[in-house]
C-alpha positions as CSV (number, residue, x, y, z in Angstrom):
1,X,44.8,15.9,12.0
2,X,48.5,15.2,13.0
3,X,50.2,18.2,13.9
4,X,54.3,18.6,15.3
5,X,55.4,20.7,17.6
6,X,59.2,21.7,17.3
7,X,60.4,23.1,20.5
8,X,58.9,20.4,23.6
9,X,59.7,23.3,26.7
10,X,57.5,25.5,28.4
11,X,55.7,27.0,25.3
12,X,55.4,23.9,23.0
13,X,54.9,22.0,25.7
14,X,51.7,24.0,27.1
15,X,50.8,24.2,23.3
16,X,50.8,20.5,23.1
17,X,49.0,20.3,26.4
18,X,46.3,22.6,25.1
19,X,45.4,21.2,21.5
20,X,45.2,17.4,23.7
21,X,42.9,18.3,25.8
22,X,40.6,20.1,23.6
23,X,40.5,16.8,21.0
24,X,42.0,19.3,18.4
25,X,44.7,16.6,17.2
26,X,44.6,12.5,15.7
27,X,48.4,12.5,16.3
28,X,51.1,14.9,18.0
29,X,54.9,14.6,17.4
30,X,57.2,16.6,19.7
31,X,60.2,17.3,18.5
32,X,63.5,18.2,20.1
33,X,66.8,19.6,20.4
34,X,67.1,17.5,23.7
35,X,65.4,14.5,23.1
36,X,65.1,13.6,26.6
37,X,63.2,16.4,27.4
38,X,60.7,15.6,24.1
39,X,60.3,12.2,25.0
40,X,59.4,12.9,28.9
41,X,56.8,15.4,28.0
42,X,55.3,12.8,25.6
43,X,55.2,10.7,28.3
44,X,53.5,13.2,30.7
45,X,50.8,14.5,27.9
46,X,50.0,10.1,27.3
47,X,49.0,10.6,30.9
48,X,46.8,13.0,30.1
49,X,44.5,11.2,27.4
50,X,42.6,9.2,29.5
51,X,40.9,12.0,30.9
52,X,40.9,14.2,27.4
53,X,40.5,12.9,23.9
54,X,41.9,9.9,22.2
55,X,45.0,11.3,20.6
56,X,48.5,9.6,19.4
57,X,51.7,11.2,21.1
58,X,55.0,10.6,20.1
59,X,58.1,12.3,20.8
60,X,60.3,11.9,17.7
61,X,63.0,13.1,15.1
62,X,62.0,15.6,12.3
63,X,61.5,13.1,10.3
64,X,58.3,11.6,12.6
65,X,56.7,15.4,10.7
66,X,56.1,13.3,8.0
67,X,52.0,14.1,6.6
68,X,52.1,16.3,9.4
69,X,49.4,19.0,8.3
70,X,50.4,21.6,10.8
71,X,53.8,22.7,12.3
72,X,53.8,24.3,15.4
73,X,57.2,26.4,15.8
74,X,58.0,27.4,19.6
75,X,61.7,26.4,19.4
76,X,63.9,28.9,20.5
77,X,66.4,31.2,22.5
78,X,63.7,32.4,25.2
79,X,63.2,36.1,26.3
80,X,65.2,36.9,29.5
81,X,64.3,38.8,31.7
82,X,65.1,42.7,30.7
83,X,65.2,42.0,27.6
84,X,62.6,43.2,24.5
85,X,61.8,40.5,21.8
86,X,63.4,42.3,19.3
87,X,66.9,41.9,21.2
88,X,66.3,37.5,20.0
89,X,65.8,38.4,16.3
90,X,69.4,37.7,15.4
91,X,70.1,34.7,17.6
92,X,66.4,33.0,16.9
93,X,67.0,33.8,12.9
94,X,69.5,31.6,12.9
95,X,67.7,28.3,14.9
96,X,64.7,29.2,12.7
97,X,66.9,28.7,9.1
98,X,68.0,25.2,10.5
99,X,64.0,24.4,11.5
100,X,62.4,25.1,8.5
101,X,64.8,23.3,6.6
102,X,63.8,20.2,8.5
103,X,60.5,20.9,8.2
104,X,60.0,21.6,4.4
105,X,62.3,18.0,3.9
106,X,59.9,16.1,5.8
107,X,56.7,17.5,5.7
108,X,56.8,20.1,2.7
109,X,52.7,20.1,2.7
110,X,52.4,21.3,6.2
111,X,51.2,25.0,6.8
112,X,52.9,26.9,9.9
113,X,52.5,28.5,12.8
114,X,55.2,30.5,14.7
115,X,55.2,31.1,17.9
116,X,59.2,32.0,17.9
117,X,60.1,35.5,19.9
118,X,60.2,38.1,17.9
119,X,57.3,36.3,16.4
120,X,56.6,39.1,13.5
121,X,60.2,39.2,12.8
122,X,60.1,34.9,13.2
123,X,57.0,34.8,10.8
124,X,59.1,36.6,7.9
125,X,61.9,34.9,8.0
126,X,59.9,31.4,8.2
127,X,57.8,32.6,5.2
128,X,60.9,33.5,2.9
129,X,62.5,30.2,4.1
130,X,59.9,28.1,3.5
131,X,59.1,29.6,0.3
132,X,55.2,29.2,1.0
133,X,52.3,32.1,0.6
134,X,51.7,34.2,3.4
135,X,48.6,32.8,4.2
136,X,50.4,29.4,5.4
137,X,53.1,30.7,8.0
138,X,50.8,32.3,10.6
139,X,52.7,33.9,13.6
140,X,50.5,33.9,16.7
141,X,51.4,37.4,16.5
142,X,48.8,39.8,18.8
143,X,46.6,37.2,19.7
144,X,48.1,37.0,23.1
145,X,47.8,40.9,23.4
146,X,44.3,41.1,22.2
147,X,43.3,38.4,25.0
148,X,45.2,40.6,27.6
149,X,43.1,43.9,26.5
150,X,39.9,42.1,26.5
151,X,40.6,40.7,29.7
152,X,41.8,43.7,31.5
153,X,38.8,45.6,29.8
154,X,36.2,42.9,30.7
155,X,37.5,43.2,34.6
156,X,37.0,47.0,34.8
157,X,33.6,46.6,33.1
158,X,32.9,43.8,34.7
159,X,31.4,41.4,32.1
160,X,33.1,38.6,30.5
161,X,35.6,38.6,28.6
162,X,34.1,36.9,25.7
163,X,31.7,39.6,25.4
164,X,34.3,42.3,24.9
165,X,35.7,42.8,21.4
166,X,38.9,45.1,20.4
167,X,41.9,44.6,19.2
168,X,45.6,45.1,19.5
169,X,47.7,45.2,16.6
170,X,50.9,46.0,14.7
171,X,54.0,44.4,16.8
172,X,53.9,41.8,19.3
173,X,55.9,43.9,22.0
174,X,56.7,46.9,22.9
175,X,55.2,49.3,19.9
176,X,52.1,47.1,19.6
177,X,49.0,49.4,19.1
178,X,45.8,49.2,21.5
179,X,42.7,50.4,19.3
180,X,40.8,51.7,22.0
181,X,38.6,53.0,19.4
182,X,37.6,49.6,17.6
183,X,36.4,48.1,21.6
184,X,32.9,47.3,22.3
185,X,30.7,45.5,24.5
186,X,27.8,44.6,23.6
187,X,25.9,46.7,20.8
188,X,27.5,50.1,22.6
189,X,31.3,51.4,21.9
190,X,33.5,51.1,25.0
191,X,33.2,54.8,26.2
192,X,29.7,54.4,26.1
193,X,28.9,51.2,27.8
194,X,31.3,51.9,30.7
195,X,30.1,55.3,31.3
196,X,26.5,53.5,31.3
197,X,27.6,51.2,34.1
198,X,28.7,53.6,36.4
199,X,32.1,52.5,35.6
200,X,34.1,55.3,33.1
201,X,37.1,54.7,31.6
202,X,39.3,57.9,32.6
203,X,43.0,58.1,31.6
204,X,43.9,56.4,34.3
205,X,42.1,53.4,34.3
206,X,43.6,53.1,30.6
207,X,47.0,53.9,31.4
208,X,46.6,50.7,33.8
209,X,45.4,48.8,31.1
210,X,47.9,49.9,28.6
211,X,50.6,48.6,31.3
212,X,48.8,45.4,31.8
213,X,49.0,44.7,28.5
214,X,51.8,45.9,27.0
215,X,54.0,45.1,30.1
216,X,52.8,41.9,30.7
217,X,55.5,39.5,29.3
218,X,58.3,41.4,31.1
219,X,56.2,41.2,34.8
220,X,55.2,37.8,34.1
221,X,58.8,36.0,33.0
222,X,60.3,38.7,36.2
223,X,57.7,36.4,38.4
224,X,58.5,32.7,36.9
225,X,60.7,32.7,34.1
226,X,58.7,32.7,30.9
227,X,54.8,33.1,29.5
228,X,53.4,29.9,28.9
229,X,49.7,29.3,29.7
230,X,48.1,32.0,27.2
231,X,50.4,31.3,24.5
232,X,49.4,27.7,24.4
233,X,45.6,28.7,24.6
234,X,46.3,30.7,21.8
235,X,48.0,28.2,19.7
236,X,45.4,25.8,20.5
237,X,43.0,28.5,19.6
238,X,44.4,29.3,16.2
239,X,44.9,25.5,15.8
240,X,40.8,25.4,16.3
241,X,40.4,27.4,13.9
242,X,42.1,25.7,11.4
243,X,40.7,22.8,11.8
244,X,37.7,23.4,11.9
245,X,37.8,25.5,8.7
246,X,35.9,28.3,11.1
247,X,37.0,31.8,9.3
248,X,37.6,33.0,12.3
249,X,38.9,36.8,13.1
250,X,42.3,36.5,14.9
251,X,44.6,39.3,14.9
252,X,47.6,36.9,13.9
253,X,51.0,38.2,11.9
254,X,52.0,37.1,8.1
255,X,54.0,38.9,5.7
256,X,51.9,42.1,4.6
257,X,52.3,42.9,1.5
258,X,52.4,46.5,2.3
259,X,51.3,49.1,4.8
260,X,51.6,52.8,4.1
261,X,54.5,52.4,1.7
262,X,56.4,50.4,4.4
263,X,57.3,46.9,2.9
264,X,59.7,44.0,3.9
265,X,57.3,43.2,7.2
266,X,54.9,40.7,8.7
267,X,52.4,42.3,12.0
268,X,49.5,41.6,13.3
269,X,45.6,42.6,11.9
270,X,42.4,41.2,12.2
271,X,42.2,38.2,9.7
272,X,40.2,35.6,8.4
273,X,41.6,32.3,9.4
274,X,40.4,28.6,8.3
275,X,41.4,25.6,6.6
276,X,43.4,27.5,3.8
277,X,45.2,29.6,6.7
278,X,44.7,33.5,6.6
279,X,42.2,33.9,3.9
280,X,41.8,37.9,4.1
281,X,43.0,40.5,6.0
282,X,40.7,43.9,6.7
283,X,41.8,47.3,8.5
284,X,39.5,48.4,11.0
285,X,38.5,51.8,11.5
286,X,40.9,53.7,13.6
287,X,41.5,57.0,15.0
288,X,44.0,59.6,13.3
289,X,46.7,58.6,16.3
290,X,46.0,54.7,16.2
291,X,46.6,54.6,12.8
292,X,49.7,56.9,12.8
293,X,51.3,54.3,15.7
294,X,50.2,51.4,13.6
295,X,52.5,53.3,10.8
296,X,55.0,53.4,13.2
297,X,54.9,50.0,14.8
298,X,55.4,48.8,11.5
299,X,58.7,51.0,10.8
300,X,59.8,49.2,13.9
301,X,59.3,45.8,12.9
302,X,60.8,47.0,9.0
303,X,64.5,48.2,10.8
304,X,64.5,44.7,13.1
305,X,63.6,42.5,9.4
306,X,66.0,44.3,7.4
307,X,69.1,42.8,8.8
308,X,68.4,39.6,9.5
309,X,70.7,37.5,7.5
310,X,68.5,34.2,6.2
């Protein structure tokens, strides 16, 4: 599979790092704005091969996307410290416009995945631009956030993480909504298993949890300047999935056709990703609250769409 990555800093660059050294790619192509920078990163990640997969890198021009059969978009203003994702939407609306006109001129077959802060606002306006089905522009959307909730959940419980299973959904950022009621461990519903354990999960130990996971992005880019190393799992993740034609459940963003008579929108629910991109979407069951903050996450993400100018 040959795949391009537009945007060759921190995020596409991780990304690209990720997807080599789990064999996920025949061929990457970096691409950009400073070609410098693409072409030394190319150069790193060749270094990398010998102890990884056998895998092509090149950094090139948009037209090196050619028979590329993913686009990875990371390219971007980045978030600065302070400031909420939603606060990019009008500058990264405009860089996206320019990108997917490259892309859809040189490799108009390729299905896409956004990565671009505001990502749900990013995923919409890549979708409209490109003109292709929902199902083919994928924003990484909560993925990130999920991992963060499972994580923080898994070290209170004290199990691994890949045995604990909720969701986050709606916005990437700040209105994002943590379904406490759709986590489990095990066979036994959250509540349950932890008061089992010895290890109850009173409103304080959530409210630490909701921080870690909804603040995380603004503590981490305060630290060193920028997320990078679980946005680039998750890329490679969703890139996995792909590939592999696995119909995995990912709670990624597309367009959404609708959600409570709110339209003009793309956020994140669990879906069914493989070869064909996001296959179906389902709603899990959720509690009269979560489901009223879902409803209102999505009235956030409608207000920042509804001006962009594409």
């Amino acid at each position: 599979m040959k795949i391009g990555i537009i945007g060759a800093g921190v995020v596409g660059s991780t990304a690209a790092f990720a997807i080599v050294a789990r064999g996920l790619a025949s061929e990457v192509v970096l691409v950009d704005q400073n070609a410098d920078l693409a072409r030394a990163q190319a150069e790193d990640l060749l270094h990398a091969v010998p102890f990884t997969a056998p895998v092509r890198i090149i950094a090139g021009d948009p037209p090196a996307l050619a028979g590329a059969s993913l686009v990875v978009l990371t390219a971007g203003a980045a978030q600065k410290a302070g400031e909420t994702r939603l606060e990019l939407a009008s500058r990264n609306a405009r860089v996206m416009k320019d990108i997917i006109g490259e892309v859809t001129r040189h490799a108009p077959d390729a299905m896409l995945i956004v990565a671009t802060n505001p990502v749900d606002v990013m995923t919409l306006a890549a979708t409209r631009l490109a003109g292709l089905p929902p199902g083919r522009v994928i924003g990484t959307g909560t993925m990130l956030d999920t991992a963060r909730f499972r994580a923080l959940i898994a070290a209170h419980v004290d199990v691994a993480a890949q045995s604990v299973h909720g969701y986050v959904l709606g916005e990437h950022g700040d209105s994002e909504v943590l379904a406490w009621s759709t986590a489990d461990v095990g066979t036994l519903g959250l509540d349950a298993f932890a008061a089992q354990i010895g290890r109850p999960l009173d409103d304080r130990a959530r409210a630490r949890i909701d921080e870690g996971v909804r603040r995380a992005a603004y503590s981490i880019i305060e630290g060193k300047g920028s997320t990078s190393f679980g946005i680039g799992a998750g890329i490679a993740r969703l890139v996995r999935a792909i590939r592999g034609d696995e119909r995995a459940v990912l709670t990624v963003s597309v367009e959404t056709a609708e959600l409570d008579g709110i339209r003009g929108i793309a956020l994140s629910l669990p879906r069914i990703v493989g070869a064909a991109g996001v296959v179906r979407t389902f709603m899990p069951t959720l509690s009269g609250g979560e489901r009223e903050a879902l409803v209102r996450s999505a009235r956030v993400l409608q207000e920042a769409s509804a001006g962009l100018e594409l």
